[in-house]
N, CA, C and O atoms as a GROMACS GRO file, in nm:
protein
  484
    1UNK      N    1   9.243  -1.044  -0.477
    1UNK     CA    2   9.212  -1.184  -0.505
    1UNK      C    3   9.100  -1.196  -0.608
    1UNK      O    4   9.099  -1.285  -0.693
    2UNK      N    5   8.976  -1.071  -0.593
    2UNK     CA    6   8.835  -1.130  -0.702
    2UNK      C    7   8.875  -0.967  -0.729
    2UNK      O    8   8.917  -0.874  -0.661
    3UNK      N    9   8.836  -0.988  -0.864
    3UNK     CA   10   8.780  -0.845  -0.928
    3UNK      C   11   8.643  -0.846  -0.988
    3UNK      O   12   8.598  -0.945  -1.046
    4UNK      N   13   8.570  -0.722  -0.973
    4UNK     CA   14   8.456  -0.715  -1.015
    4UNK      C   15   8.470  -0.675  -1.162
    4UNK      O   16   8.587  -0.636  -1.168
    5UNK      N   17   8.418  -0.663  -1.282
    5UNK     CA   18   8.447  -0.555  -1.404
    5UNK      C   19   8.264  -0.582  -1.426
    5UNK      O   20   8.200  -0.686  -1.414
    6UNK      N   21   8.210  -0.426  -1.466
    6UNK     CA   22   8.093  -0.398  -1.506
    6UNK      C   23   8.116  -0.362  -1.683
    6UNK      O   24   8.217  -0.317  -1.738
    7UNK      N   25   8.020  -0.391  -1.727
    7UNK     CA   26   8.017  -0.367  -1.877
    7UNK      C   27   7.856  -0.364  -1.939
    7UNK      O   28   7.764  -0.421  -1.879
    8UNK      N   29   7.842  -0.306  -2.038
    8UNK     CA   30   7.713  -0.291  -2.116
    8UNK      C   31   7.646  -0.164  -2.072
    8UNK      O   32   7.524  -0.175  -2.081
    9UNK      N   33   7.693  -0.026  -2.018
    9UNK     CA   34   7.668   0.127  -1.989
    9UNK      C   35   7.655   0.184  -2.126
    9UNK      O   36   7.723   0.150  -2.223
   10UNK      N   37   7.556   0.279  -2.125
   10UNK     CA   38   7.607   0.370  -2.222
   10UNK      C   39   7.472   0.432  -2.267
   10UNK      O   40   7.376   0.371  -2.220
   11UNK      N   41   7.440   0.535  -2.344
   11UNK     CA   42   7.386   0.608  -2.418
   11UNK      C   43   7.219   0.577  -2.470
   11UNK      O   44   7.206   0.540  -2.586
   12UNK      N   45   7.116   0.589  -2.399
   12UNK     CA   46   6.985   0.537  -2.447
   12UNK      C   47   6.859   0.629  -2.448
   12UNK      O   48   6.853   0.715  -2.360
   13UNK      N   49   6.769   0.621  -2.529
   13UNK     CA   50   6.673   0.734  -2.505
   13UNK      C   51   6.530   0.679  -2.424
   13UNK      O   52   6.512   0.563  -2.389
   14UNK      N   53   6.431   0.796  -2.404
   14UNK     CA   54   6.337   0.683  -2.294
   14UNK      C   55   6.271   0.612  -2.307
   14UNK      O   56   6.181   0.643  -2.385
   15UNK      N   57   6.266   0.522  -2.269
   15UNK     CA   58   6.198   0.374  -2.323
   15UNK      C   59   6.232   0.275  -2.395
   15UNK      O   60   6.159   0.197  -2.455
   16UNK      N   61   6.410   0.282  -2.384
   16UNK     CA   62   6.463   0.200  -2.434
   16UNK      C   63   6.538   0.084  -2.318
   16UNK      O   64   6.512   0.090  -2.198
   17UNK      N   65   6.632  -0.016  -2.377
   17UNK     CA   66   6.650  -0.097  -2.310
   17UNK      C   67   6.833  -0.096  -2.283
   17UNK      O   68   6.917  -0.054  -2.362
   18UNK      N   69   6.849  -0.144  -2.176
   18UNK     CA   70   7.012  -0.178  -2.205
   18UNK      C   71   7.035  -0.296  -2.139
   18UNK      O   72   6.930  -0.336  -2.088
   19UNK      N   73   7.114  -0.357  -2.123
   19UNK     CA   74   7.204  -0.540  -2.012
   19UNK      C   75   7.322  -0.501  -1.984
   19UNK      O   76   7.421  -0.515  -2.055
   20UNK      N   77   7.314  -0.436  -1.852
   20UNK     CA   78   7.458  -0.472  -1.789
   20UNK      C   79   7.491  -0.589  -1.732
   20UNK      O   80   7.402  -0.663  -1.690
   21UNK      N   81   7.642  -0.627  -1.721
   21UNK     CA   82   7.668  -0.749  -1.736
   21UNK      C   83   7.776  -0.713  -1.608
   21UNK      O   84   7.817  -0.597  -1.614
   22UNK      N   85   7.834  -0.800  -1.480
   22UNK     CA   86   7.931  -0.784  -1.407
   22UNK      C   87   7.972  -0.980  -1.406
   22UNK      O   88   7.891  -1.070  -1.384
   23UNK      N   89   8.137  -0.994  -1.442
   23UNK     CA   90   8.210  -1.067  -1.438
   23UNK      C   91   8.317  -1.066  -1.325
   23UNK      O   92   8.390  -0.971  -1.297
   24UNK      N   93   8.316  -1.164  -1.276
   24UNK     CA   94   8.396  -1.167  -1.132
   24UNK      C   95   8.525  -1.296  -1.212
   24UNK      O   96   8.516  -1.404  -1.272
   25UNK      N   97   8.624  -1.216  -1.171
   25UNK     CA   98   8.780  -1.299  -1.217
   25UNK      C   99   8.827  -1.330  -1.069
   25UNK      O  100   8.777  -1.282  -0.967
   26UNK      N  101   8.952  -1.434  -1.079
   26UNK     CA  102   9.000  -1.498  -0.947
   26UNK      C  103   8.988  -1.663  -0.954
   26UNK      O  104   8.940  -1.743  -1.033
   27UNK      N  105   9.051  -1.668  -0.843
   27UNK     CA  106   9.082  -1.848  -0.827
   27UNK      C  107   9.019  -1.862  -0.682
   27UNK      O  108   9.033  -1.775  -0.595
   28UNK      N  109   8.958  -1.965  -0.666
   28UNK     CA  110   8.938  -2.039  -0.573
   28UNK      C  111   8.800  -1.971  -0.439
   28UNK      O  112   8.778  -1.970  -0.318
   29UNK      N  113   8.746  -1.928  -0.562
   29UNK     CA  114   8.600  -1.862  -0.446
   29UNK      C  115   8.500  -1.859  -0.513
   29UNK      O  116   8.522  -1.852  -0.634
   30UNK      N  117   8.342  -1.863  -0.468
   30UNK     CA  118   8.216  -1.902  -0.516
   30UNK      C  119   8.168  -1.757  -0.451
   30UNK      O  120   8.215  -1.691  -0.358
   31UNK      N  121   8.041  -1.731  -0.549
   31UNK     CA  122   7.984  -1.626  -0.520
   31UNK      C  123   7.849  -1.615  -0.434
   31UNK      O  124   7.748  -1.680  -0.462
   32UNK      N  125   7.858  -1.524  -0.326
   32UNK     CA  126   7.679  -1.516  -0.219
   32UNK      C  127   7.632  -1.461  -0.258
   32UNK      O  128   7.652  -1.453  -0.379
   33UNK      N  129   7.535  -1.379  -0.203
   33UNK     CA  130   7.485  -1.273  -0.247
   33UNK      C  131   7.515  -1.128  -0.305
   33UNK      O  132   7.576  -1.043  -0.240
   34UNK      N  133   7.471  -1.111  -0.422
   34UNK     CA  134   7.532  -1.056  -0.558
   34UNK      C  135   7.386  -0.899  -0.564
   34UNK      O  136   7.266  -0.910  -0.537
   35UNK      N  137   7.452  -0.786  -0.604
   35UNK     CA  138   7.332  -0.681  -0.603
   35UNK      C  139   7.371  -0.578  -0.717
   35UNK      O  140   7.483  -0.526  -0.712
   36UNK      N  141   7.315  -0.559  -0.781
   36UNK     CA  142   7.329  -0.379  -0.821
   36UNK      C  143   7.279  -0.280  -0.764
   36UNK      O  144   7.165  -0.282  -0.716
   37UNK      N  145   7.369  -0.164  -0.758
   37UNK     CA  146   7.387  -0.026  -0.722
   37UNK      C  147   7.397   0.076  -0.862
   37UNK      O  148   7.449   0.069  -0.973
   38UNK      N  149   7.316   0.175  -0.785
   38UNK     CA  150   7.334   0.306  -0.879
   38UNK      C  151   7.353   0.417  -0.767
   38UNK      O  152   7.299   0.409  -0.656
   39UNK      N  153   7.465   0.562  -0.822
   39UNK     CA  154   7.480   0.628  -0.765
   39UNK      C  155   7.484   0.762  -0.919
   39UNK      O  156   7.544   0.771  -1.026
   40UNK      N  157   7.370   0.852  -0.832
   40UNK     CA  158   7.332   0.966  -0.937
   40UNK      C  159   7.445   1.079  -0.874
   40UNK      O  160   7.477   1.070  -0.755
   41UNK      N  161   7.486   1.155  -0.938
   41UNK     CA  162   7.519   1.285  -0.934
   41UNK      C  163   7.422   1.400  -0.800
   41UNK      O  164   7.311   1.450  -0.784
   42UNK      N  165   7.577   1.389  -0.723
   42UNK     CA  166   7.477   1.459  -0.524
   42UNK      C  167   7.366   1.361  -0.498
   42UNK      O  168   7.261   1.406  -0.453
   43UNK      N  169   7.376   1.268  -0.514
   43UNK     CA  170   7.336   1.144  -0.455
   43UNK      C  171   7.362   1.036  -0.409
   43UNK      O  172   7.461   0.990  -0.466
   44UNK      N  173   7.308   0.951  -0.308
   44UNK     CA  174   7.382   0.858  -0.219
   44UNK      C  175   7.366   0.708  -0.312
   44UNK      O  176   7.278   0.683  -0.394
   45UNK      N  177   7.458   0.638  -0.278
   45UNK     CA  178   7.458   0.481  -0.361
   45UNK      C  179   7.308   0.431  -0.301
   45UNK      O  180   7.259   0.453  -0.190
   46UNK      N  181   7.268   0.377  -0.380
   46UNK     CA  182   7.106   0.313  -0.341
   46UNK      C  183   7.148   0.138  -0.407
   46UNK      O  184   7.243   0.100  -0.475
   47UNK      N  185   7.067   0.089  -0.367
   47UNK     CA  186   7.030  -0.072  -0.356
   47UNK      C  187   6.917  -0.071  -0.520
   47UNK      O  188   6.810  -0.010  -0.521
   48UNK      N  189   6.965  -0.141  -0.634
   48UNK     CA  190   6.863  -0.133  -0.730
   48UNK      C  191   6.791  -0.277  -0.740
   48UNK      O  192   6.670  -0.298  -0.755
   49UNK      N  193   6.898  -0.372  -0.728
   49UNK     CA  194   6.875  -0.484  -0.751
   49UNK      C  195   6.964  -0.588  -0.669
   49UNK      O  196   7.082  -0.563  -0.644
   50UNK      N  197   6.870  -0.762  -0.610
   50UNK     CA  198   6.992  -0.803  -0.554
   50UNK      C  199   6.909  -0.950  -0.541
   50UNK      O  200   6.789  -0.973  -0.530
   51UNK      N  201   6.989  -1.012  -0.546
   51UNK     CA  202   7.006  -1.160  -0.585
   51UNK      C  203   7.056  -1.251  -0.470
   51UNK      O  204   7.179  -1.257  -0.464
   52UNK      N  205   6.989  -1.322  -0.378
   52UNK     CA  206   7.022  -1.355  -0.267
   52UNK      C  207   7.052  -1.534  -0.335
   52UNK      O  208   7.013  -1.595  -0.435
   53UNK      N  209   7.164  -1.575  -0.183
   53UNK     CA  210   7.197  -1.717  -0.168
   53UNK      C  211   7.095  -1.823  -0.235
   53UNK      O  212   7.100  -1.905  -0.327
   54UNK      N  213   7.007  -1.779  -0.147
   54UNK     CA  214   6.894  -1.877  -0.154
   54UNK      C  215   6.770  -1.883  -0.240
   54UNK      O  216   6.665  -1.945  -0.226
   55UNK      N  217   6.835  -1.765  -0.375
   55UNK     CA  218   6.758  -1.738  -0.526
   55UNK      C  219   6.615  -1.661  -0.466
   55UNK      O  220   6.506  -1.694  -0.512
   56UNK      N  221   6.623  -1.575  -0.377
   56UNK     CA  222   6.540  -1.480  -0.354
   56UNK      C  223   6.592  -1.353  -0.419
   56UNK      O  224   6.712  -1.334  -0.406
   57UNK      N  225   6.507  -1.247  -0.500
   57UNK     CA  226   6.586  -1.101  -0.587
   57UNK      C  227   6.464  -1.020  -0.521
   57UNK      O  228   6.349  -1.059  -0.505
   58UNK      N  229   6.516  -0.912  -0.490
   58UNK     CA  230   6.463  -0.828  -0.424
   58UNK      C  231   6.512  -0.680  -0.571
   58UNK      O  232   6.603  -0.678  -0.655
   59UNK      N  233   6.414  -0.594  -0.544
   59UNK     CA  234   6.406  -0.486  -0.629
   59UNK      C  235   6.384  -0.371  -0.560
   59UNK      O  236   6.324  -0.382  -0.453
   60UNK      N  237   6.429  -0.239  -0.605
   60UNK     CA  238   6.396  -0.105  -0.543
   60UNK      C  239   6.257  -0.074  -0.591
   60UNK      O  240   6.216  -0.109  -0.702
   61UNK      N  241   6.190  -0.010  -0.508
   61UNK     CA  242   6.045  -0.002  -0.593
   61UNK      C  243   6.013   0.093  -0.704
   61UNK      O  244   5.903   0.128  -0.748
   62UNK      N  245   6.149   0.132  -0.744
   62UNK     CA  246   6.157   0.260  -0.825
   62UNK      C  247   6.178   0.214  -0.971
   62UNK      O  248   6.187   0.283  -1.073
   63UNK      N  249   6.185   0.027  -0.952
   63UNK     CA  250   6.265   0.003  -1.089
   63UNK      C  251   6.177  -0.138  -1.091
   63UNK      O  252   6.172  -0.193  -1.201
   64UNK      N  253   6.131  -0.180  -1.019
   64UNK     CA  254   6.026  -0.322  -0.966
   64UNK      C  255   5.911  -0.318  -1.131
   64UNK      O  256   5.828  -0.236  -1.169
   65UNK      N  257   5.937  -0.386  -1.162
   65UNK     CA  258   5.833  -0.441  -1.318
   65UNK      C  259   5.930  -0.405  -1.432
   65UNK      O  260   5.916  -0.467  -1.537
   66UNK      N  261   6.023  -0.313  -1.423
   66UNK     CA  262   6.088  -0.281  -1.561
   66UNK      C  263   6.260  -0.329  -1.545
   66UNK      O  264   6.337  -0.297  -1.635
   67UNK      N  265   6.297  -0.387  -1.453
   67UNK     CA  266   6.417  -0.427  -1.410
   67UNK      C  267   6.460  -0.548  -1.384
   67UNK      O  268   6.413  -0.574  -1.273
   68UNK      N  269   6.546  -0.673  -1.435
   68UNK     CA  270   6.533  -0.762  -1.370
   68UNK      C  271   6.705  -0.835  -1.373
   68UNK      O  272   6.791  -0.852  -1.460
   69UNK      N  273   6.693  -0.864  -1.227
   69UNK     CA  274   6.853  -0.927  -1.229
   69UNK      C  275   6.831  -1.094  -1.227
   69UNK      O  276   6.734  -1.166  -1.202
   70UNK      N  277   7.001  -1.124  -1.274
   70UNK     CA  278   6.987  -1.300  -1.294
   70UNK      C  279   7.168  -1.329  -1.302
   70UNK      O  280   7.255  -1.253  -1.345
   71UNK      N  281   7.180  -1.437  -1.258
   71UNK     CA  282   7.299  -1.524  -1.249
   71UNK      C  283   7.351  -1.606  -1.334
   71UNK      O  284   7.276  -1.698  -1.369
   72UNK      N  285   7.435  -1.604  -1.372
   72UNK     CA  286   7.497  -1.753  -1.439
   72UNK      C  287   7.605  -1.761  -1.371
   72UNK      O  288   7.706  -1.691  -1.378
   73UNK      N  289   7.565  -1.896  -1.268
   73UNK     CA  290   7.663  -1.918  -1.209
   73UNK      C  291   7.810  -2.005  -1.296
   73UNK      O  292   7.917  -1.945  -1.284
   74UNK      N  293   7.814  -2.094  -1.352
   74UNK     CA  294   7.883  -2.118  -1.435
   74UNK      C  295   8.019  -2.053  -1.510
   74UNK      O  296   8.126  -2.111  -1.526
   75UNK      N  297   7.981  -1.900  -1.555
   75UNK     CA  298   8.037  -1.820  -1.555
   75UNK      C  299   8.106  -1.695  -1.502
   75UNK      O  300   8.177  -1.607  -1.551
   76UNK      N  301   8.037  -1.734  -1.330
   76UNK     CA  302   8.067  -1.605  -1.287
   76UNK      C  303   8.041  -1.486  -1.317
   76UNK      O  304   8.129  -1.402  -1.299
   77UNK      N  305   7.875  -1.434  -1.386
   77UNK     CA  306   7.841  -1.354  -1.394
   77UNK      C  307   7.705  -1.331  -1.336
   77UNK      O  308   7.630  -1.414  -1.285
   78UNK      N  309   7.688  -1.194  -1.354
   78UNK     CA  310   7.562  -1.131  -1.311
   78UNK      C  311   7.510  -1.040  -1.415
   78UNK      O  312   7.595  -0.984  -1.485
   79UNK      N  313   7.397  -1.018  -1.435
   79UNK     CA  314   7.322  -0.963  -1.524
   79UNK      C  315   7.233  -0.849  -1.527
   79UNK      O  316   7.150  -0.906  -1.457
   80UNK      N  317   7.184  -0.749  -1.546
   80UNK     CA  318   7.073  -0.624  -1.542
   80UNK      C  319   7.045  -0.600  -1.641
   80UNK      O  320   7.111  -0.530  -1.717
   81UNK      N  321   6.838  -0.703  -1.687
   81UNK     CA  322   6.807  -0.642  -1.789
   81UNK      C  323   6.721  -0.549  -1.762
   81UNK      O  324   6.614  -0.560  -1.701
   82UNK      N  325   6.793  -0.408  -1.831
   82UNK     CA  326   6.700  -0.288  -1.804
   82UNK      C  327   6.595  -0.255  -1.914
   82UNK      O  328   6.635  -0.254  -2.031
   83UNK      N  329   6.438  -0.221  -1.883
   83UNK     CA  330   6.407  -0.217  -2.001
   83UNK      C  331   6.300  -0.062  -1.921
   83UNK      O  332   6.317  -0.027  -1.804
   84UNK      N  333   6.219  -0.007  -2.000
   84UNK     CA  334   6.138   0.099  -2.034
   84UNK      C  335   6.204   0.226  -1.960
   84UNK      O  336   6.131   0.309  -1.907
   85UNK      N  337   6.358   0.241  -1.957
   85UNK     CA  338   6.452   0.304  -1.886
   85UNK      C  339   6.338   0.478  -1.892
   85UNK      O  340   6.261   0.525  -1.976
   86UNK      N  341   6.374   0.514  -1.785
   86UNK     CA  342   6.358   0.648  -1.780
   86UNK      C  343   6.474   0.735  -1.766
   86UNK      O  344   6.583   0.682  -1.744
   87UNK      N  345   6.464   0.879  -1.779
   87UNK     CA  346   6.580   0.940  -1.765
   87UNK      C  347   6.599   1.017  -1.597
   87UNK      O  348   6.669   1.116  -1.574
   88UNK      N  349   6.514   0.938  -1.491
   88UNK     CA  350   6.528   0.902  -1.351
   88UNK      C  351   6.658   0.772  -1.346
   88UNK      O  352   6.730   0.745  -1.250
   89UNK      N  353   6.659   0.724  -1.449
   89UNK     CA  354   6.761   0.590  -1.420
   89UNK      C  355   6.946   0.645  -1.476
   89UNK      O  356   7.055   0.590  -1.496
   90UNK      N  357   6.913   0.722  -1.479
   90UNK     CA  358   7.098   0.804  -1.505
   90UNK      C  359   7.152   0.772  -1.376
   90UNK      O  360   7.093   0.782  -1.268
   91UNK      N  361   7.283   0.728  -1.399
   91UNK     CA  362   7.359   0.691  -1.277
   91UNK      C  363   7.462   0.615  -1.288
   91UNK      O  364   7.417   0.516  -1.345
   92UNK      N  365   7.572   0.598  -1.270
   92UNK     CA  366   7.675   0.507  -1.243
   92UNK      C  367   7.594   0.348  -1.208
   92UNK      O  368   7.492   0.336  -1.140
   93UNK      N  369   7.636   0.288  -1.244
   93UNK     CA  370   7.591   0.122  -1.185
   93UNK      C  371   7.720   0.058  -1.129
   93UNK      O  372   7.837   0.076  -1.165
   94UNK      N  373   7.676  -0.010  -1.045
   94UNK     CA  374   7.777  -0.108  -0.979
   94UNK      C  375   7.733  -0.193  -0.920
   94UNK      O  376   7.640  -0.177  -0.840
   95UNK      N  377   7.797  -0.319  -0.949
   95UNK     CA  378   7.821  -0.450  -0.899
   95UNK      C  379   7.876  -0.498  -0.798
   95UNK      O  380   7.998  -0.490  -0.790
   96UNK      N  381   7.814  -0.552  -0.710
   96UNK     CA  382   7.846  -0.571  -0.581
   96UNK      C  383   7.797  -0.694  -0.504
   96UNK      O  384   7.682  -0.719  -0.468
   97UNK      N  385   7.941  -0.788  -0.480
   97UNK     CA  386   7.952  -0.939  -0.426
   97UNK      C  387   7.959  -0.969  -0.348
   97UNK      O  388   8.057  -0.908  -0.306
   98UNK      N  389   7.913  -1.052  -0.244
   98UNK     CA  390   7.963  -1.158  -0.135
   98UNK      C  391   8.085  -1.250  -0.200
   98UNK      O  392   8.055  -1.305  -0.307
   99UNK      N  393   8.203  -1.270  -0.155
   99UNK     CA  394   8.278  -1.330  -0.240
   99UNK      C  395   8.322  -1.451  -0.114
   99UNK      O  396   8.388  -1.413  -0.017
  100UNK      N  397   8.287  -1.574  -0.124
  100UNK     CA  398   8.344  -1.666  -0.014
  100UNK      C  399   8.461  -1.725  -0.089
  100UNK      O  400   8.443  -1.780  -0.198
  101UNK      N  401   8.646  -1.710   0.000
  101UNK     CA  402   8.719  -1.807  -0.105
  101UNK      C  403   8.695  -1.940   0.016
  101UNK      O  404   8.657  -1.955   0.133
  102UNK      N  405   8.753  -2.033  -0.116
  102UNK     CA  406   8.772  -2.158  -0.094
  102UNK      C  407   8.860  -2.204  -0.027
  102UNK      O  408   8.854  -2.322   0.009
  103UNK      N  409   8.981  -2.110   0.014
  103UNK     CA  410   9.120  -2.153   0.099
  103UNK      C  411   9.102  -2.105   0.247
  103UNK      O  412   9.165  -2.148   0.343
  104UNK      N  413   8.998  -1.999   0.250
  104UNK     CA  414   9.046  -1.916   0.375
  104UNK      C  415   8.877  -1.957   0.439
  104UNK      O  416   8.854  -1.977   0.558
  105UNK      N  417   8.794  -1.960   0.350
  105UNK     CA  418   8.683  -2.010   0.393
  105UNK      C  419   8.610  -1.863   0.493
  105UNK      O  420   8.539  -1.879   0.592
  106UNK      N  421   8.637  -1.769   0.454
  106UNK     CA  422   8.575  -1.599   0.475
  106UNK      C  423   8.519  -1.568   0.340
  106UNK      O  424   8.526  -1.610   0.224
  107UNK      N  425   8.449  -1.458   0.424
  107UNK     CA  426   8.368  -1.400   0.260
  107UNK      C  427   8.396  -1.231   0.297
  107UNK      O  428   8.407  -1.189   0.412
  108UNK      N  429   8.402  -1.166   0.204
  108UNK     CA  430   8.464  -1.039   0.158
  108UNK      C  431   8.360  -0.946   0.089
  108UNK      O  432   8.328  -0.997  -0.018
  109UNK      N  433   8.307  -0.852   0.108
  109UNK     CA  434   8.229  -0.790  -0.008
  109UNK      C  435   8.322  -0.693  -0.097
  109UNK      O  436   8.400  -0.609  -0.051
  110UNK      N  437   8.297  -0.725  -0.251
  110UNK     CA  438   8.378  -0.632  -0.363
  110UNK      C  439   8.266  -0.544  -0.429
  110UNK      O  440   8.146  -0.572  -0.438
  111UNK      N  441   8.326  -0.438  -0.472
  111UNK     CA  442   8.281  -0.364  -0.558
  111UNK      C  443   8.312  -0.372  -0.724
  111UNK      O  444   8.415  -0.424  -0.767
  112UNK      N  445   8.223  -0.321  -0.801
  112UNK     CA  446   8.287  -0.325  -0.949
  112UNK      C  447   8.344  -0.179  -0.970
  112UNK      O  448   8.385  -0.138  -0.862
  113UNK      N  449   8.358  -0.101  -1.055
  113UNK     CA  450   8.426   0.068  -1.078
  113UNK      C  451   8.319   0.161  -1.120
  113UNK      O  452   8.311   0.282  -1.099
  114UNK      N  453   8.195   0.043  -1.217
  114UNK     CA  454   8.092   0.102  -1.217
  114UNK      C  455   8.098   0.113  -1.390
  114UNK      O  456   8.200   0.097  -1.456
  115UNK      N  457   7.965   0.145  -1.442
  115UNK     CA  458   7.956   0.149  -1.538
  115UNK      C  459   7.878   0.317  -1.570
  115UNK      O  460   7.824   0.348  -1.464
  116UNK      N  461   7.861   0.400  -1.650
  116UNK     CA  462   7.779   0.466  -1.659
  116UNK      C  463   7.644   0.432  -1.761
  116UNK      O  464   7.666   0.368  -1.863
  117UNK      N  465   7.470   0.488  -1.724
  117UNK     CA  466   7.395   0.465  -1.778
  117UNK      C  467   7.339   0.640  -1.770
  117UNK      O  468   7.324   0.718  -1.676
  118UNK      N  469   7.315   0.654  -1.959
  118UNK     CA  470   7.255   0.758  -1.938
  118UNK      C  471   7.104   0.758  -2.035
  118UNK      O  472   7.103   0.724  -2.154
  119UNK      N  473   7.037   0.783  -1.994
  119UNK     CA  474   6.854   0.824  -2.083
  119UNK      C  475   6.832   0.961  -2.092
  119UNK      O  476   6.782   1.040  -2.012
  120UNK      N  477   6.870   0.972  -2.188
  120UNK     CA  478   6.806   1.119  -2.280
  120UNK      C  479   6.769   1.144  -2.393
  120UNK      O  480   6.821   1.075  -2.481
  121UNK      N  481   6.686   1.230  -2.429
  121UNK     CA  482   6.674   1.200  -2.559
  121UNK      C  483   6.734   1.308  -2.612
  121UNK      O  484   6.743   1.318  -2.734
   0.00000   0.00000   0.00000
């Protein structure tokens, strides 16, 4: 019914910046609480960023001053501007929704496929 798609991954050296972007497609559902995930190589998915109902964003403390997530609801997107990246921040990213539809009146959590982010120089 919703698909997640992540976009804006790719190639940066340290102390640079990148914006991932996650777009949610579908008919007839509004979005809850919305988060990013990163999962490193022999490592477990962690919580980076997350964007609650009630416009509370909570941060991992690993990324807290150089990380910041945001909404446009309008469009059905979500946002990660990453900035003074380290090459601790390598990892798959993913997007991840509360999805309430409008017909069935349940909410569902989706995943995106993930994007990759890498910092090296």
């Amino acid at each position: 019914q919703v698909q997640l798609v992540e976009s804006g991954g790719g190639l940066v050296e340290p102390g640079g910046s990148l914006r991932l972007s996650c777009a949610a497609s579908g008919t007839s559902f509004r979005i809850g609480t919305v988060g990013w995930y990163r999962q490193a190589p022999g490592k477990e998915r962690e919580l980076v960023a997350q964007f609650t109902t009630n416009g509370r964003t909570n941060y991992a403390d690993s990324v807290q001053g150089r990380f910041t997530i945001s909404r446009d609801n309008a469009k059905n997107t979500v946002h990660l501007q990453m900035n003074s990246l380290k090459p601790e921040d390598t990892a798959i990213y993913y997007c991840n929704a509360d999805i309430i539809s409008r017909v069935y009146l349940t909410s569902r959590n989706y995943w995106g496929r993930g994007t990759q982010v890498t910092v090296s120089s």
